[in-house]
N, C-alpha and C positions, 0 to 999 in steps of 0.2 A: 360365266364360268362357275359360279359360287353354286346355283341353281342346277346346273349339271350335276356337278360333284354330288350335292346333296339325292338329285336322283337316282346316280349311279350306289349310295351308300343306302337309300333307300332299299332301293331293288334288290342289294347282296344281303340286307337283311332280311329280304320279305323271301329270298330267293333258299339263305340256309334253315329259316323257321321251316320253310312248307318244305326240304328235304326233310325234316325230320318226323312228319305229318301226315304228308300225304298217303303211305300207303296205311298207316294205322285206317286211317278212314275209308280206305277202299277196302281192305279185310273184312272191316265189321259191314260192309251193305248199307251202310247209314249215309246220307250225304250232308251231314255237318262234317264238317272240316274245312281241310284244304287240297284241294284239286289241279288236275294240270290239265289245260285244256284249248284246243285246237280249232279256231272258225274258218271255214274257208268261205269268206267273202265272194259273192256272183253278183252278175245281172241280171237284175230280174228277168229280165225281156227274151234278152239272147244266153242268158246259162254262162255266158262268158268267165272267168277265174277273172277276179280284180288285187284279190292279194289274201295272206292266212294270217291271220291274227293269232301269236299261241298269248295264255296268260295263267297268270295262278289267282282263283278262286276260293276267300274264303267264308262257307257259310255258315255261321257263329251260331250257337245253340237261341240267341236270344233273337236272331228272326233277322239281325242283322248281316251284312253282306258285304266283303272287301274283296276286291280285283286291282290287279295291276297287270299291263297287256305289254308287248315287245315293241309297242308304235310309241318313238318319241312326239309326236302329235297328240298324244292325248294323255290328261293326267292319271292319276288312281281314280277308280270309281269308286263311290260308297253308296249303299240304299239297303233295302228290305228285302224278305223272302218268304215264301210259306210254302206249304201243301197244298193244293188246290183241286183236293181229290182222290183217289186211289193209285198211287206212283206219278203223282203232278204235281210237280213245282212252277209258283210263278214267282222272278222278281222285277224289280224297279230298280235300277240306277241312276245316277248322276257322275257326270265326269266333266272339266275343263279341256280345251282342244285347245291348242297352240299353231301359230302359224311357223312357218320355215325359220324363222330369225327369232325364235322363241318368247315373242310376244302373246298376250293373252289374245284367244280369238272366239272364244264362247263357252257358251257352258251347255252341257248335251244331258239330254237323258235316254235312257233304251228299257223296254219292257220285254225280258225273255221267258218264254216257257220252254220248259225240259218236262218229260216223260222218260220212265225207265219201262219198256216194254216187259222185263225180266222182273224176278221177285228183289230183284239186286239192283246197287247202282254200281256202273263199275267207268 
């Protein structure tokens, strides 16, 4: 219970920082900030819809990288980021997964890349 609370008090802090955030960083084009942002999870194979993950993203001028996502299955992520070319960003995470009864059940990482096809990130 103690571990809940603590995530739900988490989240309403991570939740009123990035209102107050997010669109400054969407204005300027820049993508340091904090971002809201939407995965919809498929199968490779069959295209299937398996679930959408929304989360707030934030990418810290110093290269660093903080996400929190709407699945109580997995914890905060933290890792790196860069440019990785002309409107290419890649980063690296790390995050804890939990199982149903809220015991520890590993620890993930995920490498994404993003491109902004426009002069903009929006």
């Amino acid at each position: 219970m103690t571990q809940r609370m603590f995530r739900i008090c988490i989240l309403l802090t991570l939740g009123f920082a990035a209102s107050q955030t997010i669109l400054p960083a969407q204005e300027r084009n820049e993508l340091e900030g904090i971002w809201s942002v939407s995965v919809n999870v498929t199968n490779c194979q069959t295209g299937a819809p398996i679930r959408t993950v929304t989360s707030l993203q934030q990418f810290l001028p110093d290269g660093s990288i903080v996400e929190t996502a709407n699945t109580a299955s997995r914890g905060m992520s933290e890792g790196v980021w860069g440019y990785a070319g002309d409107r290419n960003v890649a980063a690296l995470y790390w995050f804890f997964r939990y199982n149903p009864d809220g015991t520890f059940a590993s620890k993930s990482s995920s490498v994404r890349r993003a491109s902004s096809p426009q002069q903009a990130w929006s």
